[in-house]
C-alpha positions, 0 to 999 in steps of 0.5 A: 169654821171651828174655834178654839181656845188657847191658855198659856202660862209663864213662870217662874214668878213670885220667887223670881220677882222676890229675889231683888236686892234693890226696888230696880230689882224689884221692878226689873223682876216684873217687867221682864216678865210682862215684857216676854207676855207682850212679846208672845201677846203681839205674835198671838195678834200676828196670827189673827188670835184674839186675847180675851184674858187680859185684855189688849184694849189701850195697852202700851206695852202690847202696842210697842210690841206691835208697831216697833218691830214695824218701825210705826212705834213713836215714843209718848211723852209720858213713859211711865205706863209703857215701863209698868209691869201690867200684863199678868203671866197667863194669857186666854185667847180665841182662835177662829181656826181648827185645833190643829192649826191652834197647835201651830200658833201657840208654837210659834207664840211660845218661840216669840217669848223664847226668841225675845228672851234670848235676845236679852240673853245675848245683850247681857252677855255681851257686856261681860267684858264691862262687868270683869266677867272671864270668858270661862264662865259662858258655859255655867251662863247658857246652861242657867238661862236655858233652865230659867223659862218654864212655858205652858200651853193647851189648846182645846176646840170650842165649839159652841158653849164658851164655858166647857171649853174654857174650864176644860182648856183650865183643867188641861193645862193644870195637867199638862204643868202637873205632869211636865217633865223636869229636869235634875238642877245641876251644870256640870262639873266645874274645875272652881266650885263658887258661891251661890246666887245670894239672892236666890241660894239655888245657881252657882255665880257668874259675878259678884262677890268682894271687890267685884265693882274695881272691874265694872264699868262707870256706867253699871257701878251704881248697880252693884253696891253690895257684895252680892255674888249673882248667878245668871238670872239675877245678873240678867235681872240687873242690867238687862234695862239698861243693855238692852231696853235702853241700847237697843230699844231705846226706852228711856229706863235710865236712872235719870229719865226713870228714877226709881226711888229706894226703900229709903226714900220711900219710908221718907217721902223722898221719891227723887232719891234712886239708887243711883244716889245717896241722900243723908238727910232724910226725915222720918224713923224710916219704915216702908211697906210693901203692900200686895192686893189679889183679887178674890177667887177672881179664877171663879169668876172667870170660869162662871163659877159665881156668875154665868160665863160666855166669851161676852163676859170674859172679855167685857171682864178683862176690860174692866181689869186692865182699865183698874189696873192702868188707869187707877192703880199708879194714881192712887198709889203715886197720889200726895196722899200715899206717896208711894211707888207702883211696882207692878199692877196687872189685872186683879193683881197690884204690887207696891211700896209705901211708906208705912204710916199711909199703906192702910189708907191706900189699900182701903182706896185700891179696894174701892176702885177695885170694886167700882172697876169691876162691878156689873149686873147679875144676869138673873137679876138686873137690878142687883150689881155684883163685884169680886172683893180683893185681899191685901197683904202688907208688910212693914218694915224698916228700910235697911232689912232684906227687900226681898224677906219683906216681900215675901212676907207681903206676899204671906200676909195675903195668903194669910187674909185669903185663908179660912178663918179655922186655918189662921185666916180672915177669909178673903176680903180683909187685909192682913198686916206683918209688922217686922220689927228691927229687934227680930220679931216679927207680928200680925195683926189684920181683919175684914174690910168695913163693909154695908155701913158695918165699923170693923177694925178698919174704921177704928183703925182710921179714927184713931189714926186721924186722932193722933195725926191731929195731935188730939190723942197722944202718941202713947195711947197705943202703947198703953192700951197694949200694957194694960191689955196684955196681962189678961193674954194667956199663954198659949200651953196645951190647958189653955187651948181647951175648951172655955179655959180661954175665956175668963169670963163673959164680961171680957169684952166689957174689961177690954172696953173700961182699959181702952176707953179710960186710956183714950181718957187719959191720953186724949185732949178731951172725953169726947175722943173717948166717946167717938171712938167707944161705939167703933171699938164695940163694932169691931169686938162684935165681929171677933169670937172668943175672949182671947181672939179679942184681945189680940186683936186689939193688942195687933191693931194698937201695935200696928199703929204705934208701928205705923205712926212711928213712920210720920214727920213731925206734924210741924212738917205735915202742916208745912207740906199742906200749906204748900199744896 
């Protein structure tokens, strides 16, 4: 009997999932489409495939997929890991059948996604009469959501070596979502031209605009607080948790059985808060960040790139991904230490807001995990254990800006420690932060992780941080620091690019060290704050080329813990919050 190989790719995704108004949103966006995977997932089961990547081991959104339609689905107590987005929008699966019959059941596992998709379709627009949506606007409706799925797949033989195959499946289906054939954006001819979508610009709207809730329901008011106009698929992204999660398959995604907490509450510690409330008396300045980890090169090592490739690795992979991405990424991020709010975990990819005085020390903790989940022997050499390193990507803000313009800069950030260092990056392994202040601007800073016992920018982030949390170094010890180093930034002219004319001279570094140490002196409760912080400082400097490279990273380090601390309760407060525990 032959085998083969089945990739399946789903989109659109990050643009899609950004374009949220509320953390509903947010969190509506990436569930349904780890929800439409599932559905593909369970119908890929039915017709005997197996999943390989990602893995269908002790996962609840594929079993309720399974067993619900079967009526053998018992609702679990704990609802929360069967409502995380974790399944990620491609799919790698074996089929113990010839091509041609593969061919027939990637058909019928993409029909699966489209028929469920519709069914959502179906159960929105039925409640239009609820939102004061007019009936003339159906046909703007179906036209936007026939657009909105795009589905990829190949199936190629896999004979005998799992490699080849696999690459060759990868490459295939790269092609075959290249050269697709697309379809000019457009819907006709409207008799009433109106806005477009708000929150993607692209769709003309269904719904929304001023006074749009004196015709909503009570039951969907609370969705609606702003002055939005939404086209179909951000309406879809809306309510659909509601008309059809909760209506028809009874999942308890409510705001009461399932609250989830605004970018208010977040910045305050207040997870109890939803959208469905308004708390007034909320503590803190008010930040939150939104944190993104990738996995790094993780496509390298599923196609054996970096490590020997057989169908044994790629699944044993999986595994180790999916119990990482359901068993630790909600504790850590949900832990008393972070707390935070887990949007979507799902393999090697994790999203979440937190408040911004804690997101740092979360990401350390998610890498760690990450390392340890992943982690395995080398084929050539048994007694050497290798691991893919991840990036994060972080953006503060405060809680009143654009949810979705701070997203998308999370998402940057990432890009942006993934790039190489001659491009602007930090070359993977590091974590990059966007600091999006309420004046307009808007600034960087990041670095490597601390790795082999090695003190980066991470190590003497922490240590200064732990100072000022205890009260041991002064609050306005980052802010001097960064006055006293700043006079010594050229200006980024056409001159001061040439070679040497950047580095005034060889005793920069020194410069830097005598401001900083003689600030820590000076705004710290003794000199031996000053003391433990010096070595760290010089750890950190060592790794960094280039004068001027230096002192912005010291100036962005500085400026991203006054940022950050800004964020934290009076310590009066933290110590009545540890007595409590």
């Amino acid at each position: 009997m032959s085998n083969s190989l089945l990739k399946l790719q789903l989109g659109p995704v990050q643009e899609f999932i950004a374009q949220a108004r509320s953390t509903r949103d947010l969190w509506s966006g990436s569930y349904l489409l780890s929800w439409l995977m599932a559905a593909g997932i369970a119908k890929l089961l039915e017709c005997g495939g197996t999943p390989i990547y990602p893995s269908a081991e002790d996962q609840p959104l594929i079993d309720y997929h399974q067993r619900h339609s079967k009526s053998e689905y018992v609702l679990p107590q704990d609802h929360l890991p069967l409502l995380t987005p974790n399944i990620p929008n491609v799919f790698v699966a074996h089929l113990s059948v010839e091509t041609e019959d593969a061919k027939k059941i990637a058909i019928k596992v993409e029909e699966a996604i489209r028929a469920e998709w519709m069914k959502i379709i179906e159960n929105v627009w039925g409640v239009r009469g609820e939102l004061g949506i007019k009936e003339n606007r159906d046909a703007r409706f179906k036209h936007q959501v026939k657009h909105f799925l795009s589905i990829s797949w190949q199936v190629t033989p896999q004979d005998q070596d799992y490699a080849e195959a696999y690459k060759r499946t990868s490459w295939l289906l790269d092609a075959v979502r290249q050269t697709r054939i697309f379809e000019a954006w457009g819907e006709g001819k409207w008799q009433v031209v109106d806005p477009k979508d708000s929150l993607s610009g692209k769709e003309e709207s269904i719904a929304g605009g001023k006074d749009f809730t004196k015709w909503v329901s009570p039951r969907f008011k609370h969705l609606f607080k702003h002055d939005d106009y939404l086209g179909a698929i951000s309406l879809v992204k809306r309510i659909w948790h509601l008309v059809y999660l909760a209506d028809k398959k009874n999942l308890k995604t409510n705001s009461t059985d399932f609250p989830i907490p605004s970018t208010r509450a977040i910045a305050s510690r207040n997870r109890k808060e939803n959208e469905a409330e308004i708390i007034e008396d909320l503590a803190g300045e008010k930040y939150f960040a939104v944190l993104a980890l990738d996995g790094d090169q993780i496509g390298k090592w599923i196609s054996g790139d970096l490590c020997d490739l057989d169908r044994d690795h790629h699944e044993n992979f999986s595994r180790s991904l999916g119990k990482f991405a359901l068993g630790e990424a909600r504790k850590i991020v949900e832990s008393e230490n972070h707390k935070g709010r887990l949007i979507y975990a799902g393999g090697d990819d994790v999203l979440a807001l937190l408040p911004a005085d804690t997101v740092l020390d979360c990401a350390r903790e998610l890498r760690k995990k990450f390392l340890e989940a992943t982690k395995r022997k080398d084929k050539k050499d048994n007694d050497l254990e290798i691991s893919p390193d991840c990036s994060v990507g972080i953006c503060m803000a405060h809680f009143k800006s654009p949810l979705q313009d701070v997203i998308r800069e999370a998402q940057s950030a990432e890009k942006r420690a993934k790039r190489d260092q001659d491009q602007g990056g930090y070359g993977r392994s590091a974590v990059a932060v966007t600091l999006m202040k309420r004046s307009g601007e808007i600034s960087h800073w990041g670095c490597k992780w601390d790795k082999n016992g090695d003190k980066g920018g991470l190590a003497l982030y922490g240590a200064i941080d732990d100072h000022l949390s205890k009260g041991s170094l002064s609050g306005k010890f980052p802010h001097r620091v960064c006055e006293l180093l700043e006079p010594y930034l050229n200006a980024e002219t056409g001159l001061s690019k040439m070679e040497h004319v950047n580095d005034f001279d060889e005793s920069a570094s020194q410069v830097i060290e005598i401001e900083f140490v003689h600030t820590a002196q000076r705004q710290g409760s003794n000199n031996e704050i000053a003391e433990q912080l010096k070595p760290l400082l010089a750890g950190y400097l060592k790794g960094i080329v280039g004068t001027q490279e230096q002192l912005r990273a010291i100036i962005g380090l500085c400026t991203t813990i006054a940022f950050a601390t800004r964020n934290r309760p009076p310590r009066t407060e933290l110590l009545t919050d540890e007595n409590k525990n």
